[in-house]
C-alpha positions as YAML, in Angstrom:
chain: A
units: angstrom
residues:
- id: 1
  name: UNK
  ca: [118.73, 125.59, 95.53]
- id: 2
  name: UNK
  ca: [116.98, 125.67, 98.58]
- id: 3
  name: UNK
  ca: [116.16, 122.30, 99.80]
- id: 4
  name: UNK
  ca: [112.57, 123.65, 100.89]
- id: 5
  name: UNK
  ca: [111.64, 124.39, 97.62]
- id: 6
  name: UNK
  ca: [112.49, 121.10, 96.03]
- id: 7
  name: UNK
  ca: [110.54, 119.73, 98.33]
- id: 8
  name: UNK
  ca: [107.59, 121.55, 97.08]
- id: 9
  name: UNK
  ca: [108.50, 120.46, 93.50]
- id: 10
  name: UNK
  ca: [108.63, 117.11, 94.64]
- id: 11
  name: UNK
  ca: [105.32, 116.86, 96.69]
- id: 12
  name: UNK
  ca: [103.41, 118.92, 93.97]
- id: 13
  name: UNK
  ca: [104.71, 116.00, 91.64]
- id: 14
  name: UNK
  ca: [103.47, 113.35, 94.55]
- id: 15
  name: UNK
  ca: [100.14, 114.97, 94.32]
- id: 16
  name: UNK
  ca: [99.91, 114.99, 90.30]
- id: 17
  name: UNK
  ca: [101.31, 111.35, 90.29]
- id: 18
  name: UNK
  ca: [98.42, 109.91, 92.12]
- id: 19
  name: UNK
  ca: [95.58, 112.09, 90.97]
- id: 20
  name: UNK
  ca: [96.29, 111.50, 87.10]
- id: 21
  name: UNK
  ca: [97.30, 107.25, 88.06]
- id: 22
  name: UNK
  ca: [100.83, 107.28, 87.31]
- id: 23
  name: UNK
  ca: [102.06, 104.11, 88.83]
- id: 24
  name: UNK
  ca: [104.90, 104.60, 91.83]
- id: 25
  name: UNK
  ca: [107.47, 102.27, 89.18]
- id: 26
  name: UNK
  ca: [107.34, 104.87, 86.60]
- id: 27
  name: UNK
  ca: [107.95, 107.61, 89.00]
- id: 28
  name: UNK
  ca: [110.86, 104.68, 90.78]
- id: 29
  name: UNK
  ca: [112.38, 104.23, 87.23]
- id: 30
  name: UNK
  ca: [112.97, 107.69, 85.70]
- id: 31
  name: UNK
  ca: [114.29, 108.87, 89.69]
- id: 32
  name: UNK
  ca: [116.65, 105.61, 89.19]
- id: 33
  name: UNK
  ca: [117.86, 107.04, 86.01]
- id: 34
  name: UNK
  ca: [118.66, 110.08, 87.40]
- id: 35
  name: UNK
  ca: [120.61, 109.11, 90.61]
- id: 36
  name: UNK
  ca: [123.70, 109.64, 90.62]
- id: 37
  name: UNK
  ca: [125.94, 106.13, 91.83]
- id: 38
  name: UNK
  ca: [129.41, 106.11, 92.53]
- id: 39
  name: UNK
  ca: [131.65, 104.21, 89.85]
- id: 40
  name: UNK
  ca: [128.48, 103.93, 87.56]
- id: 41
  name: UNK
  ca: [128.21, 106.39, 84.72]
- id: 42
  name: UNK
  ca: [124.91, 108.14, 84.88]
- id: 43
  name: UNK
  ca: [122.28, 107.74, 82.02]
- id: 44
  name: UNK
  ca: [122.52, 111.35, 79.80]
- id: 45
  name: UNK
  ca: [119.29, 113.48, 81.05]
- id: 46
  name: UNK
  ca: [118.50, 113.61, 77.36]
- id: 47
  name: UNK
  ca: [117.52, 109.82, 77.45]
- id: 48
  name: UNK
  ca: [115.69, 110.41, 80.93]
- id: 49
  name: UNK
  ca: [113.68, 113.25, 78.92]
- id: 50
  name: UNK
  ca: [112.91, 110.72, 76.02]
- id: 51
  name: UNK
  ca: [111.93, 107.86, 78.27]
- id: 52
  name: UNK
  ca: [109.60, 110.31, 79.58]
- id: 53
  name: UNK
  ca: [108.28, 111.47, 76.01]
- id: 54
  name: UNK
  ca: [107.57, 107.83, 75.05]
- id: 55
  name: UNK
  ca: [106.02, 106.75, 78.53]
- id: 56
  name: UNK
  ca: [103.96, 109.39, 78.41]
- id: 57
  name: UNK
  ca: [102.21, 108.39, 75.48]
- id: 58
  name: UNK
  ca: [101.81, 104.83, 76.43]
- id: 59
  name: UNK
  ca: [100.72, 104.94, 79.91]
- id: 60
  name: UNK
  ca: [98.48, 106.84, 82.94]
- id: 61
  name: UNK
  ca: [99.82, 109.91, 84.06]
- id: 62
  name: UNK
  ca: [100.27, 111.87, 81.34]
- id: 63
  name: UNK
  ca: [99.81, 115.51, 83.45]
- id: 64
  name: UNK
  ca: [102.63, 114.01, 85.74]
- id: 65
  name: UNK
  ca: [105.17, 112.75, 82.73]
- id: 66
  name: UNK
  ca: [104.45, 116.36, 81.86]
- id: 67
  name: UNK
  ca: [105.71, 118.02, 84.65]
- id: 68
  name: UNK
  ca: [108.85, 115.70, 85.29]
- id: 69
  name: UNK
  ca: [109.41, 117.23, 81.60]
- id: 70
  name: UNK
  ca: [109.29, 120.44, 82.80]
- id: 71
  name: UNK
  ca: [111.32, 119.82, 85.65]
- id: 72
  name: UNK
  ca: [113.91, 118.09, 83.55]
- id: 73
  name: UNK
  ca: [113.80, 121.51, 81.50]
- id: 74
  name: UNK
  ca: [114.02, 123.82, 84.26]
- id: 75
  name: UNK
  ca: [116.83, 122.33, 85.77]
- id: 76
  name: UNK
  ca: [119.00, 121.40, 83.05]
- id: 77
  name: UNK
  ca: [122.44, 120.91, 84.09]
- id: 78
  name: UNK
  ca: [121.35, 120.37, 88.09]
- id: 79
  name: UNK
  ca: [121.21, 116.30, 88.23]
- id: 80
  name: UNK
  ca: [121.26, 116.73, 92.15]
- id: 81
  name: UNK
  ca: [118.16, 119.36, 92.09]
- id: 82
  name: UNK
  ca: [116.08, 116.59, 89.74]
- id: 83
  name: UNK
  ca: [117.18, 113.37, 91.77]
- id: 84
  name: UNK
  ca: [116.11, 115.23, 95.02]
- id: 85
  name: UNK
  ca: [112.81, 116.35, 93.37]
- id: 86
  name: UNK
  ca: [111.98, 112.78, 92.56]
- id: 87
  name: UNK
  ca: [113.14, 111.59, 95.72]
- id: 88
  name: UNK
  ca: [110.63, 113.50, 98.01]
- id: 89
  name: UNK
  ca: [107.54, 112.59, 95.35]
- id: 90
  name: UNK
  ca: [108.58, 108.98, 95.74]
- id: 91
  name: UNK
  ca: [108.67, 109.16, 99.45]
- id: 92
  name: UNK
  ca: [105.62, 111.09, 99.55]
- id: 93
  name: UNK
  ca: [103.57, 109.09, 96.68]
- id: 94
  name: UNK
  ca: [101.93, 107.04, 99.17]
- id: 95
  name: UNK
  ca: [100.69, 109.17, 101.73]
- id: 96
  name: UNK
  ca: [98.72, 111.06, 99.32]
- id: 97
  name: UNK
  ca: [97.65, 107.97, 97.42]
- id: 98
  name: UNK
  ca: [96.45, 106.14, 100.93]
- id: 99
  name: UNK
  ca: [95.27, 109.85, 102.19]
- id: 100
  name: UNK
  ca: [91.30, 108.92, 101.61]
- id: 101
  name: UNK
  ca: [92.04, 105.58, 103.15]
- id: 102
  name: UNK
  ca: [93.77, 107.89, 106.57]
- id: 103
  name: UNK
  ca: [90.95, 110.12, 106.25]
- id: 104
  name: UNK
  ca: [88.38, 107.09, 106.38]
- id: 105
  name: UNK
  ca: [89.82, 105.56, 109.33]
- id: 106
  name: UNK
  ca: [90.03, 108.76, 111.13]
- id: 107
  name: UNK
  ca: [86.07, 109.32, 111.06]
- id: 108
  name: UNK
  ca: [85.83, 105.32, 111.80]
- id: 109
  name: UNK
  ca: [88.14, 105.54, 114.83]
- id: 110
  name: UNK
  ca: [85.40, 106.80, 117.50]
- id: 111
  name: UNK
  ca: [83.18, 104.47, 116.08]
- id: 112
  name: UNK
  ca: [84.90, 101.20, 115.83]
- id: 113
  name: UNK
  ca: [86.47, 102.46, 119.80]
- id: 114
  name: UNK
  ca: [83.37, 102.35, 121.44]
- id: 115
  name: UNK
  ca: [82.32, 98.80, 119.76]
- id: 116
  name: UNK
  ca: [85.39, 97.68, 121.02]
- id: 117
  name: UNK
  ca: [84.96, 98.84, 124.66]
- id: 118
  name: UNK
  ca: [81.78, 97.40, 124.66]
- id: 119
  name: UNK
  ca: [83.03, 93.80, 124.25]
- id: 120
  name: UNK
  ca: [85.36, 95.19, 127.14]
- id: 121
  name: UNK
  ca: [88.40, 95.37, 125.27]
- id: 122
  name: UNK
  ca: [90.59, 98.16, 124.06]
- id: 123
  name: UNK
  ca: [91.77, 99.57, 120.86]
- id: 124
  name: UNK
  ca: [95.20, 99.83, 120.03]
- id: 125
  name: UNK
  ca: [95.87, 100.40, 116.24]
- id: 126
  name: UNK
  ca: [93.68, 100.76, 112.97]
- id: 127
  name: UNK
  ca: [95.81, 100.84, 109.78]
- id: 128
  name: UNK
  ca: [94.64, 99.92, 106.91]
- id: 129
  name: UNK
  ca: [94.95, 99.92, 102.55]
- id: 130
  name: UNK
  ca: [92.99, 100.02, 99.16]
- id: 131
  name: UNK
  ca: [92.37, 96.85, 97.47]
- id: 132
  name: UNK
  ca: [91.17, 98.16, 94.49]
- id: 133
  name: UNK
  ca: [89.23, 101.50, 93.86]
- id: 134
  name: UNK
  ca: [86.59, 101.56, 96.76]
- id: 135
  name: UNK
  ca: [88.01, 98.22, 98.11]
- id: 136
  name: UNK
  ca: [89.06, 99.09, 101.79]
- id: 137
  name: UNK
  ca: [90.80, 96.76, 104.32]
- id: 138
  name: UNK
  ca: [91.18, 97.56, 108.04]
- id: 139
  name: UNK
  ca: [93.19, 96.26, 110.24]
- id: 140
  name: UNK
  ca: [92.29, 96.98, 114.16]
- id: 141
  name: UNK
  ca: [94.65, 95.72, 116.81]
- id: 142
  name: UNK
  ca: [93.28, 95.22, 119.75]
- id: 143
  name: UNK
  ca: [94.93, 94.73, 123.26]
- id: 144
  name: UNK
  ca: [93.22, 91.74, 125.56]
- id: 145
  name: UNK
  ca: [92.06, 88.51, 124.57]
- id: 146
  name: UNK
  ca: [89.02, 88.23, 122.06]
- id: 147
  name: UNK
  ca: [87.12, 85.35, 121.99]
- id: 148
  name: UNK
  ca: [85.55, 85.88, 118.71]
- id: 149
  name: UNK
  ca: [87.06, 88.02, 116.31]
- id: 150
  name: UNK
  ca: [84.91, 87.03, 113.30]
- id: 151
  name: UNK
  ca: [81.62, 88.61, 115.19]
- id: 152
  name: UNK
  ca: [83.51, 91.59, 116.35]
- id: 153
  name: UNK
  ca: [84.65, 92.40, 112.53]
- id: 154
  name: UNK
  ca: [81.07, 91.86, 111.28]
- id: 155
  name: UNK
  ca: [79.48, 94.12, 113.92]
- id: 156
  name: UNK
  ca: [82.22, 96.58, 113.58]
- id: 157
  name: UNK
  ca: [82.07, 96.65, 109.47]
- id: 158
  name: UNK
  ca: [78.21, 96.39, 109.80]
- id: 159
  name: UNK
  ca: [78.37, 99.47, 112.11]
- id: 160
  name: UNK
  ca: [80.80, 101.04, 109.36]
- id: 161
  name: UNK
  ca: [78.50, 100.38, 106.48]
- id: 162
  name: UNK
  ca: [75.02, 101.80, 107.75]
- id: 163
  name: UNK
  ca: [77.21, 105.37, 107.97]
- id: 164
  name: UNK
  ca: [75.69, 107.79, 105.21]
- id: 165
  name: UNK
  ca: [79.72, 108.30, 105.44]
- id: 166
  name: UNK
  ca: [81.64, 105.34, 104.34]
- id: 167
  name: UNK
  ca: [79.00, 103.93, 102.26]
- id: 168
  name: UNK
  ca: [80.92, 104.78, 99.08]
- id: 169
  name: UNK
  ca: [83.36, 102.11, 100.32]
- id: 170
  name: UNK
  ca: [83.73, 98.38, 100.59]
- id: 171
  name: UNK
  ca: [85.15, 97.62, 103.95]
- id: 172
  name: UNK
  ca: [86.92, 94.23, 105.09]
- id: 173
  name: UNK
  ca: [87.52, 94.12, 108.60]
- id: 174
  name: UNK
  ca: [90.52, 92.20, 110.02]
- id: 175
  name: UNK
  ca: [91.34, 91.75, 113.90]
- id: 176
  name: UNK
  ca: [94.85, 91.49, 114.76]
...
């Protein structure tokens, strides 16, 4: 198996995971399951695909339970293929699930660089997370001395939140 296409599998499975709200420990437990561990004998793939079954029913993410099912199917007797699949959606789970947040701070960057220059400092970093659904939290590092961070947030987030743009989000600005 080419290791390009289980990539694929895996990110198509990233992308399902976090548009139908399948939590990253579900996704964590059945790839734990699956590894294979030296000395330890590995759980039968039969009780992976039942674990999957019954999760499926009881939690989000039913349209991504339903593909690790059909990954489970399609590669049977290849343990390696499945743990590799599930490896690449863990890694890339949150990338896609943070992607709006990347895209937001993106179209923010030019913004929140010229309030920053203005108060003669410069920008070094914005990273930043969800706190909830349209809950977002920025964090800009800045390089210099600030005197007064709190003002610079509130101008910054005011700035941010009188864009036609972002005004489907809740911002919290942090300096760092």
């Amino acid at each position: 198996m080419l290791e390009e296409e289980l990539y694929k599998e895996g990110e198509e499975l990233a992308k399902t995971a976090v548009s139908s709200g399948m939590a990253v420990d579900q996704l964590r437990k059945i790839y734990e399951m699956v590894k294979i561990r030296p000395l330890i004998k590995p759980v039968p793939l039969q009780y992976v695909h039942a674990h999957t079954r019954r999760q499926m029913s009881r939690v989000k993410g039913r349209s991504a339970f339903k593909m690790i099912l059909n990954i489970l199917d399609k590669y049977k007797d290849d343990r390696e293929a499945i743990a590799k699949i599930l490896e690449y959606a863990l890694l890339l789970y949150d990338p896609y699930r943070n992607k709006p947040v990347l895209d937001l701070i993106d179209s923010a960057e030019s913004m929140i660089r010229k309030i920053v220059m203005r108060h003669g400092l410069r920008l070094s970093d914005i990273y930043g997370r969800f706190i909830g659904r349209n809950f977002v939290e920025l964090r800009i590092r800045i390089d210099g001395y600030c005197r007064d961070k709190g003002s610079l947030a509130a101008e910054i987030q005011r700035v941010l939140q009188s864009n036609r743009e972002f005004s489907d989000f809740r911002i919290r600005i942090w300096i760092d």
